[in-house]
matplotlib code that plots the C-alpha trace (Angstrom):
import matplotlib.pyplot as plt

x = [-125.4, -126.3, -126.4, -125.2, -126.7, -124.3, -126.5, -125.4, -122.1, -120.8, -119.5, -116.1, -115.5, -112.4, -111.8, -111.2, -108.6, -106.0, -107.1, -107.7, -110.3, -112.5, -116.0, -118.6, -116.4, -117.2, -121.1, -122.6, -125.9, -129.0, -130.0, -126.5, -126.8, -130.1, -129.2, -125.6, -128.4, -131.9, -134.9, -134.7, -130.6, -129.9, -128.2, -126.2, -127.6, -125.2, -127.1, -125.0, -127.5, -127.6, -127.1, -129.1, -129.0, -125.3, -124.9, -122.5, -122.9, -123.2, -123.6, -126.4, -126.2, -129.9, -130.2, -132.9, -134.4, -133.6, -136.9, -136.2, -135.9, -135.0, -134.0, -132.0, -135.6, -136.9, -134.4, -134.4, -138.3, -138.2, -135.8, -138.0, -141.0, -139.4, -136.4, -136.2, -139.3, -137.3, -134.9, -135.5, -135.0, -137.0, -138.6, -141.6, -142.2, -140.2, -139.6, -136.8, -138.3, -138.6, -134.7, -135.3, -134.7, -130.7, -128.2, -124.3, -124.6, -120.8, -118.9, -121.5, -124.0, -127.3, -131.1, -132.1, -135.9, -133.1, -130.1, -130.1, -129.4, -126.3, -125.0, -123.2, -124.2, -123.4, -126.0, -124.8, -126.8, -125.1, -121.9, -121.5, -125.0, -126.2, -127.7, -130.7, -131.2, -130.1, -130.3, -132.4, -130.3, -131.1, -131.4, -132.0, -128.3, -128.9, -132.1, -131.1, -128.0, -130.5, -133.0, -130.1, -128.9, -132.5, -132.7, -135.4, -135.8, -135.7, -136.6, -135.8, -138.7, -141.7, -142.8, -142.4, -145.2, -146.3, -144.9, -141.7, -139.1, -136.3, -133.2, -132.1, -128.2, -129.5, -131.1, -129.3, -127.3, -130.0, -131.9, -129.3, -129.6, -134.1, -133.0, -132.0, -134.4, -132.8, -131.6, -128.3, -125.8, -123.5, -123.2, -122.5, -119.8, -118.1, -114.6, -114.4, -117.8, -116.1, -113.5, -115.8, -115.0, -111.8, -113.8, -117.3, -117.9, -121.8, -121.7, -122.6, -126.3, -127.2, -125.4, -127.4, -130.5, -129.3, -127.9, -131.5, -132.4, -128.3, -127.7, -131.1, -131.0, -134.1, -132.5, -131.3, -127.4, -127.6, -129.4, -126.9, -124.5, -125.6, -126.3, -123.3, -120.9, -122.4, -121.5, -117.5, -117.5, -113.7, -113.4, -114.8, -111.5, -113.8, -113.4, -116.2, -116.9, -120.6, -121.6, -120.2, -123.0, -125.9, -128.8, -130.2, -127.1, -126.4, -123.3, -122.9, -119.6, -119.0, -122.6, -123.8, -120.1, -118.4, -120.9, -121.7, -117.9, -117.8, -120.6, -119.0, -115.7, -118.0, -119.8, -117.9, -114.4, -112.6, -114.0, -112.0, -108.7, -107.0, -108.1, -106.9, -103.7, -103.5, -104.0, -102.2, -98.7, -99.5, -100.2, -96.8, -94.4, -96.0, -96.3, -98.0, -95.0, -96.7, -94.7, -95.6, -99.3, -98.6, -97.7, -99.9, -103.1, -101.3, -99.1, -96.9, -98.5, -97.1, -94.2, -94.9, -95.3, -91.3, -92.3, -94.4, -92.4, -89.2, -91.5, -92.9, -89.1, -88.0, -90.9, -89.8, -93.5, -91.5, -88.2, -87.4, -84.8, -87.1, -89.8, -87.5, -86.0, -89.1, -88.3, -90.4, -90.8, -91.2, -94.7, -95.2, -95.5, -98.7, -100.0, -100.5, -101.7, -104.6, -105.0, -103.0, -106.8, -108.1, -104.9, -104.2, -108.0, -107.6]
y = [268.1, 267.8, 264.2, 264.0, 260.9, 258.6, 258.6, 262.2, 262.1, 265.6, 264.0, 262.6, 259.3, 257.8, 254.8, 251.6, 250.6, 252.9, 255.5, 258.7, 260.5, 259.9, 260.8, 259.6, 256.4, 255.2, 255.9, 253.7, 253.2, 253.2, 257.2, 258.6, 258.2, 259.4, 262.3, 263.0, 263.3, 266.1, 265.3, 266.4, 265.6, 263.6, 260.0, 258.6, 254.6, 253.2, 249.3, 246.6, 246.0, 243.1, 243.6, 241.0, 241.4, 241.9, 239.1, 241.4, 243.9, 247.8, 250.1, 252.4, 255.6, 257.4, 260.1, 259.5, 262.2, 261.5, 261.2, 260.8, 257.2, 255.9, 252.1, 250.9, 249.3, 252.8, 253.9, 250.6, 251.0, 254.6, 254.1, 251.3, 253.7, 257.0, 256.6, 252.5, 250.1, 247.6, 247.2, 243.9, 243.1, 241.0, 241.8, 240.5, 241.3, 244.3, 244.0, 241.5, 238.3, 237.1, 237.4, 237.9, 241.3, 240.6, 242.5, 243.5, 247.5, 249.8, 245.5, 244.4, 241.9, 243.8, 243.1, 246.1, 246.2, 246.8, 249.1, 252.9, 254.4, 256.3, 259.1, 257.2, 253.5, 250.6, 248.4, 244.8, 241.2, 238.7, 236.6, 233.1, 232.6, 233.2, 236.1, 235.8, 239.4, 243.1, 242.4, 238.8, 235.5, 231.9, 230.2, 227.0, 225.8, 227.0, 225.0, 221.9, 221.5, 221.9, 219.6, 217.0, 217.3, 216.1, 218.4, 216.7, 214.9, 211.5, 209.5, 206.3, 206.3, 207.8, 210.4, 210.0, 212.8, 215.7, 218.8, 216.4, 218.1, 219.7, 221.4, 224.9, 222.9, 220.1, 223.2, 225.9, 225.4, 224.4, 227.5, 229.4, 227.8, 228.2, 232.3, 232.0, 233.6, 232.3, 235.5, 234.3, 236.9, 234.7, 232.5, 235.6, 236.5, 233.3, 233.5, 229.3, 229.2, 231.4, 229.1, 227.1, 223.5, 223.4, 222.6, 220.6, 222.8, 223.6, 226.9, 228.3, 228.4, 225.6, 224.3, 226.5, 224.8, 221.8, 222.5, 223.4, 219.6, 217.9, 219.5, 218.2, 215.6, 213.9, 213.2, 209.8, 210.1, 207.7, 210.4, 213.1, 210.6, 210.9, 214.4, 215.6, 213.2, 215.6, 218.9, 218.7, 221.4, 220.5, 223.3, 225.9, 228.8, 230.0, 233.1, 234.9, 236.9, 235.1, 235.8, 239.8, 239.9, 237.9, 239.9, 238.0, 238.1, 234.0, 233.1, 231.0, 230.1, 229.3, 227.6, 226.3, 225.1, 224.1, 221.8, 220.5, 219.6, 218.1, 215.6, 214.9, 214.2, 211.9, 210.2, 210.5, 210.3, 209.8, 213.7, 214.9, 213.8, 216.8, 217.8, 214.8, 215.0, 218.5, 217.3, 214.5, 216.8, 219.4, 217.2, 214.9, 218.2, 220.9, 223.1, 222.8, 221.0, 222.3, 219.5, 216.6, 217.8, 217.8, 214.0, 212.6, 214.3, 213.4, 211.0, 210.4, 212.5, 215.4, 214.6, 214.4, 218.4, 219.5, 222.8, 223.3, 222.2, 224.4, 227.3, 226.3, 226.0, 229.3, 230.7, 228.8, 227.7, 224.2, 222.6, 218.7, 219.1, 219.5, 217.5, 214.3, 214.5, 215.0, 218.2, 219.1, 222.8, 223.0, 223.2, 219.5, 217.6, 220.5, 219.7, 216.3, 216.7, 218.5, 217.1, 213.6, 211.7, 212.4, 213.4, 211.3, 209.7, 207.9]
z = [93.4, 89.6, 87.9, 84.7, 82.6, 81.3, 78.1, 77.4, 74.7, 75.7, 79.0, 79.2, 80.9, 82.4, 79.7, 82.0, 79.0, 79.9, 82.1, 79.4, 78.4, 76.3, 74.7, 72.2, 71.5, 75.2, 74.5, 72.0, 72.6, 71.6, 73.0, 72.9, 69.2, 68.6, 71.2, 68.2, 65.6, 65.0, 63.2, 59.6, 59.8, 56.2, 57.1, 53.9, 53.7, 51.2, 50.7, 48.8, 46.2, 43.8, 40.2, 39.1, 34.9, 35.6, 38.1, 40.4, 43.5, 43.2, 46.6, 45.9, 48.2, 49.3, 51.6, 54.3, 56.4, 60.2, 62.6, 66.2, 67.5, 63.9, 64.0, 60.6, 60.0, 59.5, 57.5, 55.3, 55.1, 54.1, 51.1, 50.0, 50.0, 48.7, 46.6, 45.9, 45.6, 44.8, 47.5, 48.9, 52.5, 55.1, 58.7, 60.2, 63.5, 64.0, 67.8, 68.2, 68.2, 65.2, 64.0, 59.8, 59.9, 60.7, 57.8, 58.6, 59.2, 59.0, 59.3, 62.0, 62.3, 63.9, 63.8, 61.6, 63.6, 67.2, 66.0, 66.0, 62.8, 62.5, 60.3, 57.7, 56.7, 54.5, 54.9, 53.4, 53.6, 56.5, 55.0, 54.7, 53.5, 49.1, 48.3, 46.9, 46.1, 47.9, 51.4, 51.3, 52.0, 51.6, 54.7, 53.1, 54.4, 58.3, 58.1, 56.3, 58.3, 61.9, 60.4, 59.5, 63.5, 64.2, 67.6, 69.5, 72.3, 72.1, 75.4, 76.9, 79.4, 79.6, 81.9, 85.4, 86.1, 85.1, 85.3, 85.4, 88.1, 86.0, 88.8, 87.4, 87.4, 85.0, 82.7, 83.0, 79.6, 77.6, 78.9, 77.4, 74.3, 74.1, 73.4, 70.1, 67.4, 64.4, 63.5, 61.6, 63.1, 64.7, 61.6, 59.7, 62.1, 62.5, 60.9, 60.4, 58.4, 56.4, 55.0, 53.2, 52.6, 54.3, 57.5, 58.2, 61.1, 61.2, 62.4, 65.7, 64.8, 64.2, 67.2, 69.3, 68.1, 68.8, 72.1, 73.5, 73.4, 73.7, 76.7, 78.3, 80.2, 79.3, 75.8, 75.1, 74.7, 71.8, 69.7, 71.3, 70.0, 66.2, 66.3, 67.9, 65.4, 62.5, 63.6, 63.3, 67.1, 67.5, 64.4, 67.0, 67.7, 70.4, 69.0, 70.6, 67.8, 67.6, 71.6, 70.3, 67.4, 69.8, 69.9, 72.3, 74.3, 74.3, 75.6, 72.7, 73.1, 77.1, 78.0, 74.3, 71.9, 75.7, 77.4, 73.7, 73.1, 76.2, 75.5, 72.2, 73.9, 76.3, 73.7, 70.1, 71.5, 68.3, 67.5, 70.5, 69.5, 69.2, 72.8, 74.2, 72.3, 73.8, 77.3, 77.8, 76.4, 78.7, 81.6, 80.9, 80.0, 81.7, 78.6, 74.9, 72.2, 68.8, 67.5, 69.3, 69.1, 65.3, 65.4, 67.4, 65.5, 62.4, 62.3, 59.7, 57.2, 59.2, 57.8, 54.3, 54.4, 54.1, 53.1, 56.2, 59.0, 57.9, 57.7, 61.6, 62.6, 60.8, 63.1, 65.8, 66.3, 66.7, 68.3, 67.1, 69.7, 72.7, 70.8, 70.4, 74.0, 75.8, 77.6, 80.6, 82.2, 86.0, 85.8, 84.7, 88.3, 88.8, 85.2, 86.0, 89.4, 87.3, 84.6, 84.6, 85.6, 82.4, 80.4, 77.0, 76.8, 73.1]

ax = plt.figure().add_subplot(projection="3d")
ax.plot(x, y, z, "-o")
ax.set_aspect("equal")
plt.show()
C-alpha cells in the first residue's frame, strides 16, 4: 500500500465541516506551504511602513526571491538588506523564545522568526499598541500596566522546606500561564482592547503575567486582592480570538482569564456583579431576562436611556411584560438545583 503524507497539498481531504472535498485550504502548515512554492519563486511583501515626515502610513511592495524553508523573518531580513535599509522591525533570538519578532502577517498576529512565508503578504505592526516606526511598537503600555499588577509572590510564611511540595492540581493553571514569551499577539488580537477607553480591561497579556503568580497558591490572597481589582477581567467576551494567535499555544482564555475571574469573584466581589446578576436570574427563572440583567447591573440609570431600550424592544432583545411578571421557563426548578447555592452572591 502507498502512504500519502498529509503534508502533501495535491491530496484532497474529507473536510470534518461538512463532509466535501477539499484541498490546499485544509493544509496550512508550515511544509505544505513551502512544498506550494520553488526556490527562486518571487513572493510580493507589501510592509505597512511609516511615513514619518508626513506623519501617515504608506504600503511599500518589494519582491523577495523565495529560498526553501523561508520564515517571514527571512523575508523581512532580506528586504532590509537588498531593497530597504531602513525598514525597521525587531527580532532577537529568532527561534521562538524571545516573542519581539511578533507583526500581523495577511490580518494575523504571527511571530515572524515561526511563520512560513507565503506568496502574497502584507506585513503590518500588531494593533492596539503606537507605532513607533514601520513595524516597531512601543510596549511601554504592556509593561507599565504588568508592572502596576505587581505579579509577584508575596508570602505569608516562610518556607516550610526546600524544594517546597507543589501538587500538579494546585499548579496546573499557573503552569499554563509561565509559557508566555511576551510576544504581544494576543493583545493585538483582542477585539475589547481595541475599544479604547470605553473599557479598563488590561488586556489578555498582561493578565497572563500575572496569572503565573495569582493562581499560585503560595501567594497571599491580599496581594491577589489588589492586583486582581486593577485589571477590570469582567470586560473579557471570552472570545478566543487571543488562545487563536498564541504562539505558544496558552489556553489563555479557559485556564489563565477563568480561574483569574474566579478569584476576583472570591476576593473583589463587587467586580463580579454582573456574573452574579447573571446567575441568580438564571437560577430563579430558568433562562437569561436581558432586561432584568439590565436593572440589576444598572439600576435606575437604565432607565434614563429612552432611546436605547425602544431600540432593545424593537429587536426584541427585551420583554417588560415577562420582565415585570417574573416569568419562569420549565427549566427553572433544574437551574436552581445547579446553581441556586451560589446564585445572587451580592
Amino acid at each position: 500500500m502507498t502512504s500519502i503524507s498529509p503534508a502533501d497539498p495535491s491530496v484532497p481531504v474529507l473536510s470534518p465541516v461538512d463532509g466535501r472535498w477539499s484541498g490546499q485550504a485544509e493544509h496550512d502548515s508550515l511544509a505544505a506551504r513551502n512544498c506550494r512554492l520553488t526556490p527562486g519563486e518571487w513572493l510580493t511583501v507589501k510592509v505597512r511602513r511609516s511615513e514619518v515626515p508626513a506623519g501617515g502610513d504608506v504600503y511599500q511592495a518589494f519582491q523577495v526571491p523565495y529560498q526553501k524553508w523561508m520564515r517571514v523573518l527571512d523575508a523581512l531580513n532580506w528586504i532590509a538588506e537588498n531593497a530597504a535599509a531602513d525598514l525597521a522591525f525587531r527580532w532577537f533570538c529568532g527561534s521562538k523564545m524571545c516573542g519581539t519578532c511578533a507583526v500581523r502577517m495577511n490580518g494575523r498576529e504571527v511571530l515572524a522568526c515561526w511563520e512560513a512565508v507565503e506568496p502574497n503578504m502584507v506585513i503590518e505592526p500588531l494593533r492596539n499598541l503606537p507605532v513607533i516606526r514601520d513595524l516597531v511598537v512601543d510596549r511601554s503600555r504592556y509593561e507599565d500596566k504588568v508592572a502596576s499588577l505587581e505579579p509577584w509572590i508575596e508570602r505569608r510564611e516562610p518556607y516550610g522546606e526546600f524544594p517546597e511540595p507543589l501538587t500538579h492540581k494546585q499548579m496546573k493553571d499557573a503552569s499554563k500561564a509561565l509559557d508566555c514569551i511576551s510576544c504581544m499577539c494576543c493583545y493585538s488580537a483582542c477585539p475589547v482592547i481595541g475599544l479604547g477607553n470605553l473599557t479598563d480591561f488590561a488586556g489578555p497579556a498582561p493578565l497572563v503575567q500575572l496569572g503565573q503568580t495569582a493562581l499560585d497558591p503560595r501567594n497571599d490572597p491580599e496581594k491577589v486582592r489588589r492586583s486582581l481589582a486593577l485589571t477590570g477581567i469582567f470586560d473579557c467576551v471570552s472570545c478566543y480570538k487571543c488562545e487563536e494567535v498564541c504562539p505558544a499555544h496558552i489556553p489563555i482564555v479557559s485556564r489563565v482569564i477563568e480561574p483569574l475571574k474566579a478569584k476576583a469573584a472570591q476576593l473583589v466581589p463587587e467586580m463580579a456583579r454582573h456574573s452574579f446578576a447573571l446567575r441568580g436570574i438564571v437560577a430563579r427563572r430558568g433562562r437569561v431576562d436581558p432586561g432584568e440583567l439590565i436593572l440589576r447591573v444598572q439600576g435606575l440609570r437604565a432607565l434614563g436611556n429612552l432611546r436605547r431600550i425602544l431600540r432593545l424592544f424593537a429587536r426584541g432583545k427585551i420583554n417588560p411584560i415577562k420582565t415585570i411578571l417574573g416569568i419562569k421557563t420549565g427549566a427553572a426548578e433544574a437551574a436552581m438545583r445547579l446553581l441556586g447555592n451560589r446564585a445572587g452572591r451580592p
